[in-house]
MIFITI-843875 format. One record per residue (C-alpha): chain; x, y, z; residue in one letter. Coordinates in Angstrom, 2 decimals, decimal comma. Example, Ala and Ser with C-alpha at 12.3 -4.5 7.8 and 13.67 -1.06 7.14 Angstrom:
2
  baba       c1       c2       c3  seza
     A    12,30    -4,50     7,80     A
     A    13,67    -1,06     7,14     S
This chain:
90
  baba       c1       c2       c3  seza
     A     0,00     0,00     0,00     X
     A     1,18     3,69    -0,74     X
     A     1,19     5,88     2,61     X
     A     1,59     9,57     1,72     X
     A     1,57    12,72     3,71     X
     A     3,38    11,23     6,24     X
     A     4,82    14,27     8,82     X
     A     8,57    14,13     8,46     X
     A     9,16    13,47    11,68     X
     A     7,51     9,88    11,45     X
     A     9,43     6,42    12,09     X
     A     9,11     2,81    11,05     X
     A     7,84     2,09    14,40     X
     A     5,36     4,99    14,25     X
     A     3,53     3,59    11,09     X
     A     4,28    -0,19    12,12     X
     A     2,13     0,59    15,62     X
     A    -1,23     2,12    13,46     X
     A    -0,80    -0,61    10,89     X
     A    -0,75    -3,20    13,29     X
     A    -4,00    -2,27    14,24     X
     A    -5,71    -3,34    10,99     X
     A    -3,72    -6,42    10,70     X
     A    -0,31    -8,23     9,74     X
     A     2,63    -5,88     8,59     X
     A     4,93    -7,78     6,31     X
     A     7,34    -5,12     5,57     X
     A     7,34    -1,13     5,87     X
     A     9,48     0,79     3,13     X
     A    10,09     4,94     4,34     X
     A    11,26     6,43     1,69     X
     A    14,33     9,22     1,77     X
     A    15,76    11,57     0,05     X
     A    19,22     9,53    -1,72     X
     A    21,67    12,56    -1,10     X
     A    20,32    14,32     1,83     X
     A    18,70    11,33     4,03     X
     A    15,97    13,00     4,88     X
     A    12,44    11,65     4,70     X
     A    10,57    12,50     1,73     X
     A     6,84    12,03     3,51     X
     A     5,53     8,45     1,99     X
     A     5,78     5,21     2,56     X
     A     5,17     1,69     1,18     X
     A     3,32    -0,93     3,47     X
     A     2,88    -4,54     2,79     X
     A     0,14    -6,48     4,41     X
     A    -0,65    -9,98     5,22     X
     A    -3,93   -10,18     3,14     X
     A    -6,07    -8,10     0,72     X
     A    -8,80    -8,17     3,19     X
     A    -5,90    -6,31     5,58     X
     A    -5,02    -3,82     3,01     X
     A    -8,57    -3,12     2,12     X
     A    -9,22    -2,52     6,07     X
     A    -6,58    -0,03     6,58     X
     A    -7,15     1,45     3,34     X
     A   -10,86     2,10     4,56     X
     A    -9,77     3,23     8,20     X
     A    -6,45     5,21     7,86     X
     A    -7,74     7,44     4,21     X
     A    -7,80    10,91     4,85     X
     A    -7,46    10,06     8,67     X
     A    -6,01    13,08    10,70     X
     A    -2,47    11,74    12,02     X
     A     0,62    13,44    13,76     X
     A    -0,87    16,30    12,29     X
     A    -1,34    15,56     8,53     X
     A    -4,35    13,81     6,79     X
     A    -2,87    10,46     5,49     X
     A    -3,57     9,41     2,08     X
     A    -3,49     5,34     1,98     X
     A    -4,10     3,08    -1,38     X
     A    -3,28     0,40    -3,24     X
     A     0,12     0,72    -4,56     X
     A     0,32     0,44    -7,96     X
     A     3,43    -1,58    -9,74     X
     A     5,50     0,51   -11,68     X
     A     4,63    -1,05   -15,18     X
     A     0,91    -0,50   -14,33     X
     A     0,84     3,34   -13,92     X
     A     1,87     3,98   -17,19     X
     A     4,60     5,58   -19,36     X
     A     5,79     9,18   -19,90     X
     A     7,42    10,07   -23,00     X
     A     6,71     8,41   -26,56     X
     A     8,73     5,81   -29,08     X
     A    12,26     6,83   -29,19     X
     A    12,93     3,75   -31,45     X
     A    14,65     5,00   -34,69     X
């Protein structure tokens, strides 16, 4: 699942302990900033079941947390969102 709006401030832990609430966390993936280290405000979280995800999903949407309203979905594979840019075949 994509976790977005996350405050900066947040931890693994943090977003393990509300996660946990709706069910088995796999794995949790915080993402960073690759030269500075800092957080970059989303995460990935991987549940135990779809009937997990689809809980949390329904709970933790647009629910008012360490100050931010958290956006929660289904995380989409890269290949399935799409491309950007066109045939550069010659």
């Amino acid at each position: 699942m994509y976790v977005g709006d996350l405050s900066y401030q947040v931890t693994e832990e943090d977003i393990k302990g509300v996660f946990a609430e709706y069910g088995t966390v796999r794995r949790i993936q915080v993402s960073t900033d690759r030269e500075t280290g800092q957080l970059r405000g989303f995460s990935f979280v991987e549940r135990g079941t779809e009937a997990e995800k689809a809980t949390a999903i329904e709970a933790l949407d647009s629910a008012k947390w360490m100050g931010r309203d958290l956006k929660v979905n289904k995380a989409l594979l890269r290949e399935d969102r799409g491309s950007f840019g066109g045939n550069r075949g010659g």
